[in-house]
C-alpha positions in Angstrom: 254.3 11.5 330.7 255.0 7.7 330.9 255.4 7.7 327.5 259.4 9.2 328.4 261.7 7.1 328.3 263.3 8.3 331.5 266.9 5.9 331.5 267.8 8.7 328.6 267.0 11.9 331.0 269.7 14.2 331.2 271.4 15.3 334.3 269.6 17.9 336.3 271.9 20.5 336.0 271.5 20.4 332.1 268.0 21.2 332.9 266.7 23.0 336.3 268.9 25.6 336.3 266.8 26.9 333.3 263.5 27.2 335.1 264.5 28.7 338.1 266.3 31.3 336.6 264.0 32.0 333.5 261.3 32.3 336.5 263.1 35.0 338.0 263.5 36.7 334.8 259.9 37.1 334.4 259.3 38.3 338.1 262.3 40.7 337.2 260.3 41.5 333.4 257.0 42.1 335.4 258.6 44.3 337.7 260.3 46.4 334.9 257.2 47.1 332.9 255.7 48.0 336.3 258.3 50.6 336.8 258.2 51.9 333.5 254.8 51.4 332.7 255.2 55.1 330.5 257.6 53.2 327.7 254.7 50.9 326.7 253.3 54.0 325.2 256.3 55.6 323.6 258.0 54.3 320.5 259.1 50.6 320.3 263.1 51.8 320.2 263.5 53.0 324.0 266.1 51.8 326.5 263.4 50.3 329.3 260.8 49.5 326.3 264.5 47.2 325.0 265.2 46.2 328.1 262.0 44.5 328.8 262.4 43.0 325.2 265.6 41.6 325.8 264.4 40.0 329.1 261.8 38.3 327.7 263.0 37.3 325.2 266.5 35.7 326.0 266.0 35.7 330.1 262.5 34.5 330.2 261.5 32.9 326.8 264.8 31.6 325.7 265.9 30.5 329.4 262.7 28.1 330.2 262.9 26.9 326.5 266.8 25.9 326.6 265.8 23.9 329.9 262.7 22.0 328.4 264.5 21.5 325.3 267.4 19.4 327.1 264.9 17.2 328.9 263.1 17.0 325.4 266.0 16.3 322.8 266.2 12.8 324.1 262.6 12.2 324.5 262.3 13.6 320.2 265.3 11.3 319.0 265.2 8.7 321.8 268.9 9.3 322.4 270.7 10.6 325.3 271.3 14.4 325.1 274.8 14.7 323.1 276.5 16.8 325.5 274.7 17.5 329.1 278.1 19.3 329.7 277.7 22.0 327.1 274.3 22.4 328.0 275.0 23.0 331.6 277.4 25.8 330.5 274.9 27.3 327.9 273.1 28.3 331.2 276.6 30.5 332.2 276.3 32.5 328.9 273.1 32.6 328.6 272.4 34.0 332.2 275.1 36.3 332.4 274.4 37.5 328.8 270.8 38.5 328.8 272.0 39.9 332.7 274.7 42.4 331.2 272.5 43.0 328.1 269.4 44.0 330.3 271.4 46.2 332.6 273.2 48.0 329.3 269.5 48.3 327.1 268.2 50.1 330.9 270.7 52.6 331.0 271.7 52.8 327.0 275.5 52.3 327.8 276.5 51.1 324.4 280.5 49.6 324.3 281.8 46.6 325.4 279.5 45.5 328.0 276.6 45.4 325.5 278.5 43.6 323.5 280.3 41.2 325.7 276.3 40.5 327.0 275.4 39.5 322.9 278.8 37.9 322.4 277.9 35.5 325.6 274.3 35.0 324.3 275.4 34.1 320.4 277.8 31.4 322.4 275.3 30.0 324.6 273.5 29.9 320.9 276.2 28.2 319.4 276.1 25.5 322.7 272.9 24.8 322.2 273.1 24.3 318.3 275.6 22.1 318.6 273.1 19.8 321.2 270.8 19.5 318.8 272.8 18.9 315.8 274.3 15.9 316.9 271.5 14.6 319.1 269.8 14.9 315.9 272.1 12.9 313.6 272.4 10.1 315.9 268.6 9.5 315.3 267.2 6.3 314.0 264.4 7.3 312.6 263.3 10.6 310.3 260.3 12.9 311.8 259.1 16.2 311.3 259.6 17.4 314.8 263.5 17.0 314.4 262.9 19.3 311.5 261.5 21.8 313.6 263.8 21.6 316.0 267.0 21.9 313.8 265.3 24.9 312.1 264.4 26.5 315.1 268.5 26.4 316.4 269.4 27.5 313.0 267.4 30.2 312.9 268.2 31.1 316.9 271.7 31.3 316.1 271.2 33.4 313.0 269.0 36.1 315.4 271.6 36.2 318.5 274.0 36.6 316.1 272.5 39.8 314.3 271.6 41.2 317.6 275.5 41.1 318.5 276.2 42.8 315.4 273.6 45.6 316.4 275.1 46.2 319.5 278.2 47.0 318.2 276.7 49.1 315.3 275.2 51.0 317.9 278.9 52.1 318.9 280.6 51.5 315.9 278.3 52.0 312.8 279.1 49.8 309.9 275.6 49.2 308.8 274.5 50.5 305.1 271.2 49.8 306.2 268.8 51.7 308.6 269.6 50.2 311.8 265.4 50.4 312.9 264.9 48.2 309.8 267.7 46.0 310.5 265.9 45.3 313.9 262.8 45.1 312.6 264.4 41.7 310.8 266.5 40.6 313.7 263.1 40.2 316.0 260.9 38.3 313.5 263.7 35.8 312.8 263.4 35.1 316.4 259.6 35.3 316.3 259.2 33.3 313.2 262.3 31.4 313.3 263.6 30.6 316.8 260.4 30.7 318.8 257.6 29.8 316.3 259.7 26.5 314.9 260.5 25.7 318.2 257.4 25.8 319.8 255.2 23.9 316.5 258.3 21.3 317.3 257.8 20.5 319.9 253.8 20.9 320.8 253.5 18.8 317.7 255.2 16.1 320.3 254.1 17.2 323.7 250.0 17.9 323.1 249.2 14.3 321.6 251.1 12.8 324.4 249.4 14.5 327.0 245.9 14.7 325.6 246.9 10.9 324.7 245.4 11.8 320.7 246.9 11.3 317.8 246.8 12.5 314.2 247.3 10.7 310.6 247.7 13.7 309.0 251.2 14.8 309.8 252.0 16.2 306.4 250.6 19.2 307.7 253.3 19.4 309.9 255.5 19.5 306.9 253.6 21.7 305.2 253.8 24.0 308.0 257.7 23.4 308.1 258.2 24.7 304.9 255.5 27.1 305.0 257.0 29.0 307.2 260.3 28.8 306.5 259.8 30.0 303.0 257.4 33.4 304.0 259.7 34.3 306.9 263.0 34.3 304.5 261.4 35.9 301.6 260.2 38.7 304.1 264.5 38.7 305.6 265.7 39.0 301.9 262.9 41.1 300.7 262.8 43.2 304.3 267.1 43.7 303.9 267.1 44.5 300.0 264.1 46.4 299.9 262.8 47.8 303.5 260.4 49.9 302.4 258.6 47.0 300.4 255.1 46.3 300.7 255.3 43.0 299.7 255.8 41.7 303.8 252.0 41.1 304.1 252.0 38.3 301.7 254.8 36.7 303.5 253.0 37.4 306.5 250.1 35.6 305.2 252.4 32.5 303.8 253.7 32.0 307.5 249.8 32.5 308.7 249.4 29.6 306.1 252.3 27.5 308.1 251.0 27.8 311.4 247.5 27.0 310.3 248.6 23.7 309.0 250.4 23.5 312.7 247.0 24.8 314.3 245.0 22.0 312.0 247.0 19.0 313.0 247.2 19.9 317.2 242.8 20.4 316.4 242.7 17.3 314.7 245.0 15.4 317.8 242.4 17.0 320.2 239.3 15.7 318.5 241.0 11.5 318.3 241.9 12.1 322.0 241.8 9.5 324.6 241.5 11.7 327.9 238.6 14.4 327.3 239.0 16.3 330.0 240.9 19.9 329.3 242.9 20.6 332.2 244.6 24.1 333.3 247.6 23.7 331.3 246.1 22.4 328.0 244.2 25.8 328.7 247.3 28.2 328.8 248.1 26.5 325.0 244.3 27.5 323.9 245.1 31.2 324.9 248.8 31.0 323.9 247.6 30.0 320.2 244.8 32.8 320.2 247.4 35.4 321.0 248.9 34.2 318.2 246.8 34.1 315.6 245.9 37.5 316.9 249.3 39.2 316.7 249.5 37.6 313.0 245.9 39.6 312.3 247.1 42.6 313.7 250.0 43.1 311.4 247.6 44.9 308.7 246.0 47.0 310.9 250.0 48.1 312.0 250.6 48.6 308.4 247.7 51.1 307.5 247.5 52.5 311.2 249.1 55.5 312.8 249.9 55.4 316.5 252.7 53.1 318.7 250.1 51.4 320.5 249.6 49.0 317.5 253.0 48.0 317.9 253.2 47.7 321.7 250.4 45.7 321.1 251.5 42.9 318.5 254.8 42.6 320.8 252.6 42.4 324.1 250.3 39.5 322.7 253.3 37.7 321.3 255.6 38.0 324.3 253.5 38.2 327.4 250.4 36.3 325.4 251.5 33.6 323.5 255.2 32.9 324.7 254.1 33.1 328.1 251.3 31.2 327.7 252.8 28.6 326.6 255.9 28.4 328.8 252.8 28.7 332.2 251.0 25.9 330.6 253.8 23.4 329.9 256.1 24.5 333.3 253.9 22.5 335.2 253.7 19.1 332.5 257.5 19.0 332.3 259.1 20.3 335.5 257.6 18.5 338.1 258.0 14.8 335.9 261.3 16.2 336.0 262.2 16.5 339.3 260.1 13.6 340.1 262.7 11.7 338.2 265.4 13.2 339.7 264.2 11.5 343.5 262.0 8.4 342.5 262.9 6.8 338.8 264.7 4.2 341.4 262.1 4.2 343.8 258.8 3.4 341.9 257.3 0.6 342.5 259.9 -0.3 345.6 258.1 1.8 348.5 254.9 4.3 347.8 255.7 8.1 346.4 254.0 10.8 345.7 253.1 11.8 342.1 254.5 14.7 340.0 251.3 16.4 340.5 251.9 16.7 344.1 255.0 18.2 344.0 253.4 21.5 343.2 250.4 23.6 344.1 247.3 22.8 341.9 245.2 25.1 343.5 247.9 28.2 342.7 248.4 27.3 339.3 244.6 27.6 338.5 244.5 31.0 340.3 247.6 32.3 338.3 245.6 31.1 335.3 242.7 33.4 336.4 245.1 36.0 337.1 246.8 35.5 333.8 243.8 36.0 331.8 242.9 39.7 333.8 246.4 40.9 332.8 246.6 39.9 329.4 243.5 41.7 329.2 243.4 44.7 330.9 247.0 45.3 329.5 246.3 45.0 325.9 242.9 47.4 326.8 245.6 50.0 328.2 247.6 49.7 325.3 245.1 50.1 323.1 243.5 53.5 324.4 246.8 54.5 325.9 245.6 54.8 329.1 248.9 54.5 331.9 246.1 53.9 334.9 244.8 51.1 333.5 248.5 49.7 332.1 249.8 50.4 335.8 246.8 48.1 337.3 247.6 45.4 335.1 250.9 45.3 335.2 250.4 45.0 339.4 248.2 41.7 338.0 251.5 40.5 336.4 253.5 41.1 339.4 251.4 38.6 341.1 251.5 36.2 338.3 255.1 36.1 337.9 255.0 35.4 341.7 252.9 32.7 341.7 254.6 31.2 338.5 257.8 31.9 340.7 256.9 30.2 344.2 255.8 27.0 342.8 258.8 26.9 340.4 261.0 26.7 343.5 258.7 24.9 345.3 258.9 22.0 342.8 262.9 22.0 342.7 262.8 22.8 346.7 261.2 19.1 346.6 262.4 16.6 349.4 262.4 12.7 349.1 259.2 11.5 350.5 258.2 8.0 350.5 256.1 5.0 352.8 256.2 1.9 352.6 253.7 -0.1 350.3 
């Protein structure tokens, strides 16, 4: 993390907001699918099996990602976030957004609420868009990660935006189109677009940097850019024109193709690495990319398969596998630099204080890590052989995850200035 250039930081409240709250979503998402443990083996298009969707995606995902992005734009382009302003009241829309949308998905109320919720999530889109758009432009130099980012906005704004027009087909149909198949494309633009983009962004930064590698061969990176770009809008135009068209699993396999020139170049930073040892987080990004890669192989096997449970599953590894994964791994590499900064970028060096590490619980975060790895398991077992028991005592392991993830969350922004003299 010395590598940041922390004079360019944004203000905290463009930032920490973002992690507390999206930590409290996913106590809030653990506790959901613990009280309606039943919808993960229904049919994907359920009010509590939408509701815990929606709050993983926008409250949980989305939330943590918007924080880490602020702190990251400037870190990327090596400018000061454009405006910390905006991004502070991104957090407003987006909190009370994916709030009113969770509470209407619960208990189906379509109408205004639903739609004020998606109408206050496409702005907090449109806020964040216009962050990194012109944090972008004022860049001095060209890189691939900017690509990713700017792709991955486009692409959010473009899904927020469809899911406000859903809710108000819901009440108000207008839609030619089945509105199942219209979902169907609204969820892997955020998938493919908003979250995969996003993520190969900025990993593609944040793993050589803290496995202190490095990789010559970042034209994989663009390969992987356009790669997937080009399979996931074939499979929107295709999908929209043509829903009943086979033709999704070779744009399936041209993203697959992207993100295993992404995969290539992180393996390739990990074998030139400087520090050897694999620590806990690097290991949440291992398990985040298997879940991945696993999802992507399951789509077939959805295809020529009956039963929900194939379904339930590719969501399940992608949401609570490799989203989460991720976002567990990296909370602890970002957020406590972060508020580290926030109480010592004037003190360093001037009197002795503590290190970022120390602002946390190491011990915890190794036994969520355990913890994770049960749930994730023992859930997707459940799922597969439908069987509630064994969903219902996983879904307890997630409750104690999220709490874990949760106490040292606030733990870390409950920090107080410590120092001694040298």
């Amino acid at each position: 993390m010395s590598h940041i250039d922390i004079g360019k930081a944004p203000p905290g409240t463009a930032v920490l907001p973002f992690y507390f709250t999206g930590a409290l979503a996913f106590f809030i998402l653990c506790l959901l699918m613990f009280l309606s443990a039943e919808s993960l083996t229904a049919h994907y298009f359920n009010p509590h099996l939408l509701t815990m969707v929606h709050t993983a995606a926008i409250g949980w995902g989305t939330m943590v990602i918007f924080g880490a992005a602020h702190q990251l734009l400037p870190v990327i382009c090596e400018r000061d976030l454009y405006s910390p302003s905006a991004a502070g009241f991104s957090w407003y829309t987006l909190a009370t957004g994916a709030a009113l949308l969770g509470f209407s998905f619960w208990n189906f109320t379509t109408g205004w609420l639903m739609i004020l919720g998606g109408s206050l999530v496409v702005c907090s889109s449109l806020l964040y868009c216009v962050n990194v758009f012109f944090t972008t432009r004022i860049c001095k130099k060209y890189s691939v990660q900017k690509l990713f980012l700017i792709s991955s906005a486009v692409w959010l704004l473009f899904t927020t935006t469809v899911g406000l027009l859903l809710a108000i087909n819901l009440s108000n149909s207008f839609f030619e189109k089945n509105h199942l198949d219209i979902l169907k494309l609204h969820a892997h633009a955020g998938l493919a677009g908003w979250f995969l983009q996003l993520i190969a962004g900025v990993s593609s930064k944040l793993v050589p940097m803290f496995l202190l590698g490095k990789s010559g061969k970042e034209k994989l990176l663009i390969y992987a850019f356009v790669l997937q770009n080009a399979g996931l809008s074939a499979f929107l135009l295709d999908g929209y024109f043509s829903a009943s068209s086979a033709r999704f699993m070779v744009y399936a396999l041209i993203v697959l193709a992207g993100i295993a020139c992404w995969m290539a170049y992180l393996a390739d930073t990990y074998k030139n690495r400087i520090k050897k040892k694999t620590d806990i987080q690097m290991k949440h990004t291992f398990i985040s990319m298997l879940c991945l890669l696993a999802a992507v192989l399951l789509i077939p096997v959805i295809h020529f398969f009956k039963g929900n449970q194939w379904t339930i599953l590719y969501g399940t590894l992608l949401f609570m596998g490799w989203i989460t994964a991720i976002i567990l791994g990296k909370t602890f590499k970002t957020l406590p630099f972060i508020v580290w900064n926030e109480h010592y970028k004037n003190l360093s060096g001037k009197v002795k204080v503590p290190l970022p590490k120390h602002l946390y619980n190491e011990k915890l975060v190794a036994i969520q890590f355990r913890l994770f790895i049960a749930a994730l398991l023992s859930l997707a077992a459940g799922i597969v052989f439908n069987h509630i028991f064994v969903i219902r005592c996983s879904l307890a392991i997630w409750i104690a995850v999220s709490v874990l993830y949760l106490y040292n969350v606030v733990k870390t922004l409950m920090h107080k200035t410590t120092t001694t003299d040298l």
